[in-house]
N, C-alpha and C positions, 0 to 999 in steps of 0.2 A: 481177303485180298489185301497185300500191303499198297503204302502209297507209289510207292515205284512201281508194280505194276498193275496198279490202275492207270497210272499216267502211263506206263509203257503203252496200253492196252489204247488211251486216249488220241495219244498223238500218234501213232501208228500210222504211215503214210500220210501225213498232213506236209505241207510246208508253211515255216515258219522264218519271217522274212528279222533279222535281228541287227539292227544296228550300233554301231559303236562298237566291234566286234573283233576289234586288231589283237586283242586281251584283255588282264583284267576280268571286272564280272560280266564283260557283253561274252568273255568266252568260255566261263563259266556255264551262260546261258545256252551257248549254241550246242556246249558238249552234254549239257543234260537234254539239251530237246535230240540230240540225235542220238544219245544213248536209250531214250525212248521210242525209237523210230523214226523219228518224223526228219525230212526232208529240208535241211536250212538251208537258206541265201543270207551268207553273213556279209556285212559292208563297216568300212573304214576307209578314213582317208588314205591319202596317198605314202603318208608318214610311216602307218601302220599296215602296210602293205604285205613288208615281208613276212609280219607276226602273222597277220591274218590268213595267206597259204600257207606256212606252214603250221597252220592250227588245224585248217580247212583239210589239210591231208591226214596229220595225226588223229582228227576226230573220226573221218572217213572211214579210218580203217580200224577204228577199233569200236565205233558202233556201228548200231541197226540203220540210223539214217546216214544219208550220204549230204556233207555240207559242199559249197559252192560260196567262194570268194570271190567279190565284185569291189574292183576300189571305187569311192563314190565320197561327194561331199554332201551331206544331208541339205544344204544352202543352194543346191544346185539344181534346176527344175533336168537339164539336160542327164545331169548324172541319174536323176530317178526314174527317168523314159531309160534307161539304161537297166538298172538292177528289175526293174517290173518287169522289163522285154527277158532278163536271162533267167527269172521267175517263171515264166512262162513258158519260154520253151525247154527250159532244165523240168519244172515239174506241172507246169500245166497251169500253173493260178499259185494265189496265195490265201491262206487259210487264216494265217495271224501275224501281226507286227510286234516285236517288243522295241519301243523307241524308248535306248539305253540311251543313242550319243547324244552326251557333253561337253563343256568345257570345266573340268575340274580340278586335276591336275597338273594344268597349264593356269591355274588361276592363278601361282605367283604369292607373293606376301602378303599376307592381311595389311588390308587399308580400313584408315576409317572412310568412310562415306563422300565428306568433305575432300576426301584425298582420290579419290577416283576419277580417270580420266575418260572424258568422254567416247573415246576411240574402246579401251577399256570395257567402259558399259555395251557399249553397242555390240562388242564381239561377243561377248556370252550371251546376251537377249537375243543374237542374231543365231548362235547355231543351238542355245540349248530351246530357243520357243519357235521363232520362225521354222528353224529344222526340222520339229518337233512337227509344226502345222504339213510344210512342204511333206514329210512321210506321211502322215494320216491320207493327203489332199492325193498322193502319187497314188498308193495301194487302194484307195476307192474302186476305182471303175474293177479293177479287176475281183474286190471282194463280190460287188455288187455283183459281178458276170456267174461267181460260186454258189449263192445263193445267200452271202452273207461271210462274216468273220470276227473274229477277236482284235481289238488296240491294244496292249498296255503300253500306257507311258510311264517313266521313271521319271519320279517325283523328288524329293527329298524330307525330312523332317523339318526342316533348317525354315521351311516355309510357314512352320509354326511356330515355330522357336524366336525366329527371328537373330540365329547366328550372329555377333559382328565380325567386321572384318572380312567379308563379300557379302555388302551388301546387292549388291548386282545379282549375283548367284542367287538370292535368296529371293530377289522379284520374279526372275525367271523362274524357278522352280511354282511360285505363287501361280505364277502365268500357266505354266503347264498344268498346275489343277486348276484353272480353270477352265483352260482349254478343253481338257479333259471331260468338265462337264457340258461343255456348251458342244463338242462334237457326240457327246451318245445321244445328246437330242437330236441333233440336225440327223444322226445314223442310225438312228434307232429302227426304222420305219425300213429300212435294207438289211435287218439283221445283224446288221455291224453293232458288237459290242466295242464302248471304250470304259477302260477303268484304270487307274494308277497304284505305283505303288510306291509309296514314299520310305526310304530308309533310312532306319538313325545312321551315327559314323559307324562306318564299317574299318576295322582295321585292316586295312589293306596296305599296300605301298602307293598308291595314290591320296590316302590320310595321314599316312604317316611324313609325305612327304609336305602338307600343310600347317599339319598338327604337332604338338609335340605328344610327348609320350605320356607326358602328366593329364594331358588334355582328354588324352585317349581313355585313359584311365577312370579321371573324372566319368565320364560320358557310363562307361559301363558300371562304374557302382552306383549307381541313379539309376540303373534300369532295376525293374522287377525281376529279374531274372539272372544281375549282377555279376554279366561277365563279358568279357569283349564279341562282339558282333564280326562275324567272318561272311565272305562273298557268299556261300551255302547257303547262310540262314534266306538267303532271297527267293534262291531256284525255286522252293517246293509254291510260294506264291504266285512267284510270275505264271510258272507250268499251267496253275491252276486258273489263274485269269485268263491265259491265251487257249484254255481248253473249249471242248463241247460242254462242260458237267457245268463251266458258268455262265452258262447263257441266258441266265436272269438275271442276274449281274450287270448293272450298268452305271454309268458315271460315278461310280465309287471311286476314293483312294482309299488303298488298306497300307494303314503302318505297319512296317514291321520293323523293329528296332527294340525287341525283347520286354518291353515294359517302359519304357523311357517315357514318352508322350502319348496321352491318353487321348483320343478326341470323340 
């Protein structure tokens, strides 16, 4: 059996609740999980509103699962009684979260550290960790009603590395694996799995638009596997942490960033 249809086979009517999902790789994400059946509630702010219908429709109809677009700010307790309620009565429950949104492509110019404004730190600590907690804290009651469920958060490498020039970025991402480990304890005991996935730079247009290109470069001949890193290399991990087949799996972050950082 290949891996695509084991994972077709996996997520097969499941729904799959994914965040940060206007584009980019949150929509990368939504179109593999419903090209393998499974049932999305994709969310994005308001900004990314129009991306995220018409992603929600072009995925619809050209896979097995059917997605649903909910605008929603991950900051917002109100907007999460919102996406859980059309979770619910769109598919019944929710089975797994991939909590993608960040702030990263809005992070602006490398500063050094001493150069960051406080307003600044507080915006990325506030939607990439808080946000991060507020989904975990939202999808509870309803995983628990299933009989349990899958977390992944998205992590970064940078948490290791120690990146300069967003520093802020870099404590958040920290935060989320630790969050990470401190909620598969507290959920462990409801079947809720949580596990992270940390990524090196991915060449996207949201790297490229921080990075330069020499940087980019850098980054991939340092890997083991010495080649630029694309949104894809993510899906086959995340698929498989938000599955049934990981349900032994917990409080892990798995890198994947081709060879670059070992841990």
């Amino acid at each position: 059996m290949s891996t695509n249809e084991q994972s077709s086979g996996e997520h097969l009517g499941r729904t799959v609740l994914v965040t940060g999902a206007g584009g980019g790789i949150g929509g990368d994400y939504v179109a593999a999980f419903a090209a393998a059946g499974a049932n999305v509630v994709a969310t994005d702010v308001a900004g990314a509103a129009d991306a995220g219908l018409a992603l929600a429709d072009e995925v619809s109809s050209a896979g097995a699962g059917k997605v649903v677009f909910v605008t929603a700010d991950v900051t917002s307790d109100a907007d999460w009684e919102t996406v859980v309620a059309t979770a619910g009565a769109e598919f019944g429950g929710i089975d797994a979260l991939v909590n993608n949104a960040a702030i990263y492509q809005g992070l602006g110019t490398k500063s050094h550290l001493t150069e960051l404004t406080t307003e600044a730190w507080d915006r990325v600590l506030t939607v990439n960790v808080r946000g991060t907690w507020q989904a975990i804290k939202a999808v509870t009651p309803a995983m628990r009603a299933g009989g349990g469920g899958r977390i992944v958060n998205i992590s970064s490498t940078v948490a290791r590395m120690g990146a300069p020039g967003f520093a802020h970025y870099v404590a958040s991402k920290a935060a989320v694996d630790g969050l990470t480990r401190a909620a598969a304890r507290e959920l462990g005991s409801d079947a809720i799995t949580v596990n992270g996935v940390a990524p090196g730079l991915v060449s996207d247009a949201a790297s490229r638009t921080l990075n330069t290109g020499d940087y980019i470069a850098a980054a991939a001949k340092g890997r083991a596997l010495g080649r630029e890193m694309t949104p894809g290399d993510l899906v086959g991990a995340v698929m498989w942490l938000a599955s049934p087949s990981s349900g032994f799996v917990t409080g892990q972050t798995v890198v994947v960033d081709g060879g670059g950082v070992f841990t």
